[in-house]
C-alpha positions as CSV (number, residue, x, y, z in Angstrom):
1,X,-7.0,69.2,-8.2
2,X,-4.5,71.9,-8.6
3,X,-0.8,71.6,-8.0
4,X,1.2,73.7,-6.6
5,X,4.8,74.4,-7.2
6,X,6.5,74.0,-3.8
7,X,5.7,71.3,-1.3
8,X,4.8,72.7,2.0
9,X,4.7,69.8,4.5
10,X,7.8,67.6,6.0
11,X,8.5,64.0,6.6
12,X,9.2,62.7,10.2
13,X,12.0,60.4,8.7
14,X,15.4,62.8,7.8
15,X,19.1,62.3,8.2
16,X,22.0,65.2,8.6
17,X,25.3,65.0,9.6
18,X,27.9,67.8,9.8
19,X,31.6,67.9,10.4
20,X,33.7,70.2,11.6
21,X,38.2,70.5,11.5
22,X,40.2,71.5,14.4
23,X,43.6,70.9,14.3
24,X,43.8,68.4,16.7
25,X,40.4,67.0,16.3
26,X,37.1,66.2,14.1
27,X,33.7,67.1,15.4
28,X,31.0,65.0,14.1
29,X,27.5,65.7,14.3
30,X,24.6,63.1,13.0
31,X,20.9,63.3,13.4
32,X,18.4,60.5,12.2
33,X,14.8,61.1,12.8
34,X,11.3,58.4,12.4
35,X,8.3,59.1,12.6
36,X,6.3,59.5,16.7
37,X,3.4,61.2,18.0
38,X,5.8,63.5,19.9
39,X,9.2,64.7,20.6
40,X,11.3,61.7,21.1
41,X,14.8,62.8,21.5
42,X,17.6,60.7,22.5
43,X,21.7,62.0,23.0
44,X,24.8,61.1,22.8
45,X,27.3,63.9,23.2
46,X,30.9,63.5,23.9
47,X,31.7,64.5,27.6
48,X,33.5,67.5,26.9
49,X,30.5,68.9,25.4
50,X,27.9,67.7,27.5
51,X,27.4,71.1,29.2
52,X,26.0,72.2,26.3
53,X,23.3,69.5,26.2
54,X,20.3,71.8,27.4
55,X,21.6,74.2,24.3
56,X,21.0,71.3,22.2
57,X,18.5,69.8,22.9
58,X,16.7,72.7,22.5
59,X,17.5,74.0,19.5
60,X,17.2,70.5,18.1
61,X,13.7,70.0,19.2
62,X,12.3,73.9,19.0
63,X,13.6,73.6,15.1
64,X,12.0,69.5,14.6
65,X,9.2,69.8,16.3
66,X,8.1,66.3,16.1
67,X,9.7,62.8,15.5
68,X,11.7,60.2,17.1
69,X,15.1,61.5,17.0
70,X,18.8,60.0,17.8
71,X,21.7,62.6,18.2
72,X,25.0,62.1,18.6
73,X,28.3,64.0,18.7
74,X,31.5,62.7,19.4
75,X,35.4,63.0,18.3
76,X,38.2,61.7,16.1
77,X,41.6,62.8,17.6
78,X,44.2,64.2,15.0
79,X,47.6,62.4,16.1
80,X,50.7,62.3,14.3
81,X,52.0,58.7,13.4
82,X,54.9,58.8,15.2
83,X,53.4,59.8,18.9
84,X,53.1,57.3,21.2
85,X,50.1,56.8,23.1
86,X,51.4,58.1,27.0
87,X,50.9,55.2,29.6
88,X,49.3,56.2,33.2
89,X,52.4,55.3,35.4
90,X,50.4,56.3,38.1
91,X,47.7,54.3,37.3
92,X,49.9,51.1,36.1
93,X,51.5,51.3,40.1
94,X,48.3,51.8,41.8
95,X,47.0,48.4,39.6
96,X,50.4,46.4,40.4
97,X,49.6,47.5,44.2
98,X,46.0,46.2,44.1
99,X,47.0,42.9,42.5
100,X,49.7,42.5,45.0
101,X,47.8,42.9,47.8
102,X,44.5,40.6,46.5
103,X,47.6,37.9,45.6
104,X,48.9,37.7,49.3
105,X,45.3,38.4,51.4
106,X,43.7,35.0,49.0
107,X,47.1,32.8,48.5
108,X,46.6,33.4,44.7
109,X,49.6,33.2,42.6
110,X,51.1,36.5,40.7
111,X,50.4,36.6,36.6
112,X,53.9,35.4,35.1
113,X,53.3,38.3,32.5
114,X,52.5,40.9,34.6
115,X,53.6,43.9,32.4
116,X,51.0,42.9,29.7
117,X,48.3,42.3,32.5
118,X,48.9,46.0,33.5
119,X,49.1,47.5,29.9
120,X,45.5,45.7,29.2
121,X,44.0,46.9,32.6
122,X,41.5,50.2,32.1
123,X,42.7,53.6,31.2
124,X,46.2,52.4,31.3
125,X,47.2,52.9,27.9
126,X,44.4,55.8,27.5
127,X,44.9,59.8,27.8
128,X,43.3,61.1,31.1
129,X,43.9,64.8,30.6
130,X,40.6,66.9,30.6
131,X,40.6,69.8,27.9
132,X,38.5,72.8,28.5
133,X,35.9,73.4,26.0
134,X,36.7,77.6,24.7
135,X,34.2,79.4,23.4
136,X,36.2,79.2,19.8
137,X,35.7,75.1,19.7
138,X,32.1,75.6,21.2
139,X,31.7,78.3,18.6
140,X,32.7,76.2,16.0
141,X,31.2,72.4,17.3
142,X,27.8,74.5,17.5
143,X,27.9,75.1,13.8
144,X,27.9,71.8,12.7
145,X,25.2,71.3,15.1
146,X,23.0,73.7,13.1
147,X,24.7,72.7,9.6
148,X,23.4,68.9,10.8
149,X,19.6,70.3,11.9
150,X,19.6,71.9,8.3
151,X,20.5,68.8,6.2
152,X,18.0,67.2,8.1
153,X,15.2,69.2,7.4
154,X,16.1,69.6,3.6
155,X,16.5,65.9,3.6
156,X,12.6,65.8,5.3
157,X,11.1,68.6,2.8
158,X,12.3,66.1,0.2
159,X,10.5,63.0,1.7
160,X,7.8,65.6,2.2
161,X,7.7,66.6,-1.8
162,X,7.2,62.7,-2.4
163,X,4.6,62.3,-0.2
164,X,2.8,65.7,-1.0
165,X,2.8,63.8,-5.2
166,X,1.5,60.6,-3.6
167,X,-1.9,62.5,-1.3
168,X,-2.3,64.5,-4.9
169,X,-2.7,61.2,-6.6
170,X,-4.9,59.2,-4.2
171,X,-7.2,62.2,-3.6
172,X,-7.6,62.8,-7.0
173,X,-8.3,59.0,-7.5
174,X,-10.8,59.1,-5.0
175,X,-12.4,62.4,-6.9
176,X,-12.6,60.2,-10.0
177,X,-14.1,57.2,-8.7
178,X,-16.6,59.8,-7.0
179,X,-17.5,61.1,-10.0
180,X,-17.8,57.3,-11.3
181,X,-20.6,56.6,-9.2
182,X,-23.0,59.2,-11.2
183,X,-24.1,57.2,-13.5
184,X,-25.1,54.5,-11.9
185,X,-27.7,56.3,-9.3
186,X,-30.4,56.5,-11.8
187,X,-30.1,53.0,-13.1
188,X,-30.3,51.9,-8.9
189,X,-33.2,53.8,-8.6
190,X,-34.9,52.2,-11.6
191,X,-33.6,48.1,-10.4
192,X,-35.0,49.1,-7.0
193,X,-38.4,50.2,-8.4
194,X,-38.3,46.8,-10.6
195,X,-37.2,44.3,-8.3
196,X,-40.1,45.2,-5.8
197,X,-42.7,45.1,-8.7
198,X,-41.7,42.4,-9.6
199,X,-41.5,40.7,-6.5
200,X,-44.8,42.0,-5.5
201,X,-46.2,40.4,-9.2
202,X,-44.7,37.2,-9.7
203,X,-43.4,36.2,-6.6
204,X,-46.7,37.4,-4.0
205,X,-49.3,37.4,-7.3
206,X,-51.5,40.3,-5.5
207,X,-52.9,43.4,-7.5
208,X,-51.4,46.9,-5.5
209,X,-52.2,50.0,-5.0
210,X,-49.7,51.7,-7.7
211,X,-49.8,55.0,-6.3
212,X,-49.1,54.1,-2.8
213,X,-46.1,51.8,-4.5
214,X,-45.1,55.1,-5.9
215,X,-44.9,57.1,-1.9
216,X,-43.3,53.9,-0.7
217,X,-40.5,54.0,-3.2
218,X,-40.0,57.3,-2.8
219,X,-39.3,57.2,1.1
220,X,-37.2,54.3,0.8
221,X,-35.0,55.8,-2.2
222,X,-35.0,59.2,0.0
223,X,-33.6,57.1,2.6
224,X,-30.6,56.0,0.3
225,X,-30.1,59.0,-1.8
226,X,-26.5,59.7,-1.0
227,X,-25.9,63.4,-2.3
228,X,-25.3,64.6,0.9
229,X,-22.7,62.3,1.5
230,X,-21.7,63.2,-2.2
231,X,-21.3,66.5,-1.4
232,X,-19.7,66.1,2.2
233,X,-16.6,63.7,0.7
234,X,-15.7,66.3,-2.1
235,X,-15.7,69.3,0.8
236,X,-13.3,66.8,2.6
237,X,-11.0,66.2,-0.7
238,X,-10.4,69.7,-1.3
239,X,-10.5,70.7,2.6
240,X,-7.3,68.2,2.6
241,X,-5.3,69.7,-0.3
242,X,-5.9,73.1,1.2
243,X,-4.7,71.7,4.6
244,X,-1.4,70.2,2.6
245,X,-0.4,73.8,1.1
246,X,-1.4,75.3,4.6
247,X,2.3,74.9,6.1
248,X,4.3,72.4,8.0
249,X,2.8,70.7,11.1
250,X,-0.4,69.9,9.9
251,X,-0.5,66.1,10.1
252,X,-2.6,65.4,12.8
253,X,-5.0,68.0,10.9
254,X,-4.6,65.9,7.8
255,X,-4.7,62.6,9.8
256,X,-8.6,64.0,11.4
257,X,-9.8,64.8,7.7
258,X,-8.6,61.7,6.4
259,X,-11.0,60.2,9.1
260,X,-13.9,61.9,7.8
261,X,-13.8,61.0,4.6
262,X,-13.5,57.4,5.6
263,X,-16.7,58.0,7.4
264,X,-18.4,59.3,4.2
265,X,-16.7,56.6,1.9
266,X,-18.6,53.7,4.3
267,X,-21.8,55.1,4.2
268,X,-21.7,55.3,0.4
269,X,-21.4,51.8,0.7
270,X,-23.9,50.9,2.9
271,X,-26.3,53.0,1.0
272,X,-25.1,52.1,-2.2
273,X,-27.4,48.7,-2.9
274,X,-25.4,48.2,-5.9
275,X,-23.1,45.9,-7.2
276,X,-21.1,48.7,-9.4
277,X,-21.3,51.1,-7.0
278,X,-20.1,48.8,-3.7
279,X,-16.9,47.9,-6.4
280,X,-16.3,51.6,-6.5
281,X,-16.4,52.3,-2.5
282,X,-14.2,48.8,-2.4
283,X,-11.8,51.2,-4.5
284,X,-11.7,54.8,-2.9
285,X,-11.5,52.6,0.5
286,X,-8.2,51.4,-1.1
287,X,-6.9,54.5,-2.1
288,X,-7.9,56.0,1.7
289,X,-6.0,53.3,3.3
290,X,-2.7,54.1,1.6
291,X,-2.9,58.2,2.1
292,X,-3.4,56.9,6.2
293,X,-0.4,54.6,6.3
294,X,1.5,58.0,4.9
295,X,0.1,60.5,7.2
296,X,1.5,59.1,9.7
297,X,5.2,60.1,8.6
298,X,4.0,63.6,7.8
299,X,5.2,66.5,10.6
């Protein structure tokens, strides 16, 4: 099995973040991904970006394609030490109102430390002012947005080079233990052919008609030759690594090969009638089941 030099398929599971410095403020863009059938994507965005969401999620899924995915965006205010945080005097009257009014209407007596009860009631001690979002900011929060998207997918084609050296290895185990199995199809044939003589000898004591021993044991080893099924497995190893250097996007494709194989692998065994052979199936079945768990994380 030949190797190539760059890995052409992507892992599901990725991370990226990207920052980016206003003077005021830090955008901050992260993106985790797992592995799912689909387009799973799930946001967070801060509000004064969330009319860009449609923009976002698109670009976020048209570039991922697959995978369940968590975004998020949000904001770090730049403020100087020495600025106070601006208390709501309209809102700290309209809460000393309501209270008031509750406190008469149910006989309830009035909070001895009523200025601290207003300063921990919501949005008191909070900034309310909304800031337009210019094209500059936009301009600029969009590029950590795609900076993000990029680290992801680097950080995938990396998980993707790991798993592309793990399918080479298990495939060309499974070649090898293919190959293992030659040997031991003449010596079957010739335990068959013994074990019924000497069943037919020793164990029934008749005389036989040789020849028509001969026909018979050549129907039933017809029935388990297993060349075709030989030949049909090594088509499905190399149809796989030609599927892995295809592109990106082909693990459903690799998942349906992987299938096929498993197909041929059992039948080996259940044609195998012996002992050597049925430990060698045991093995390749081994090797099948861990390239299967991986496909699944493979885009």
């Amino acid at each position: 099995m030949q190797k190539t030099n760059v890995s052409m398929i992507q892992s599901m599971t990725g991370y990226g973040k990207a920052t980016a410095e206003l003077p005021d403020k830090k955008i901050n863009v992260e993106i985790k991904s797992l592995n799912s059938k689909a387009m799973d994507l799930s946001t967070r965005i801060a509000p004064a970006y969330r009319e860009k969401e449609m923009e976002i999620r698109n670009e976020v899924t048209k570039t991922l394609e697959r995978g369940k995915v968590d975004f998020s965006l949000w904001v770090e205010k730049k403020e100087a030490s020495d600025a106070a945080t601006p208390i709501n005097q309209e809102l700290v009257q309209s809460y000393y109102k309501q209270i008031t009014e509750i406190s008469n209407n149910l006989g309830i007596a009035l909070p001895t430390d009523w200025f601290q009860t207003l300063l921990r009631m919501p949005d008191v001690m909070s900034r309310t002012e909304v800031q337009e979002l210019t094209d500059d900011e936009w301009a600029m929060a969009h590029k950590a947005v795609e900076d993000a998207i990029e680290h992801l997918t680097d950080f995938r084609k990396q998980e993707g080079a790991a798993l592309e050296k793990k399918f080479r290895e298990k495939v060309g185990n499974i070649h090898n233990l293919l190959e293992s199995v030659a040997p031991y199809e003449k010596e079957r044939v010739e335990k068959i052919k013994e074990r019924i003589t000497d069943a037919l000898t020793k164990t029934i004591s008749v005389d036989y008609d040789k020849n028509r021993l001969e026909q018979e044991l050549i129907y039933y080893i017809e029935k388990l030759d297993i060349n075709e099924e030989k030949q049909r497995l090594g088509n499905h190893l190399k149809y796989f690594i030609s599927t892995l250097e295809s592109g990106t996007g082909q693990g459903k494709k690799l998942g349906f090969i992987a299938q096929e194989m498993g197909r041929e692998i059992n039948t080996l065994g259940s044609k195998s009638n012996h002992a050597e052979m049925q430990k060698i199936v045991v093995q390749m079945k081994d090797e099948l089941e861990q390239i299967k768990e991986q496909i699944l994380n493979v885009m």
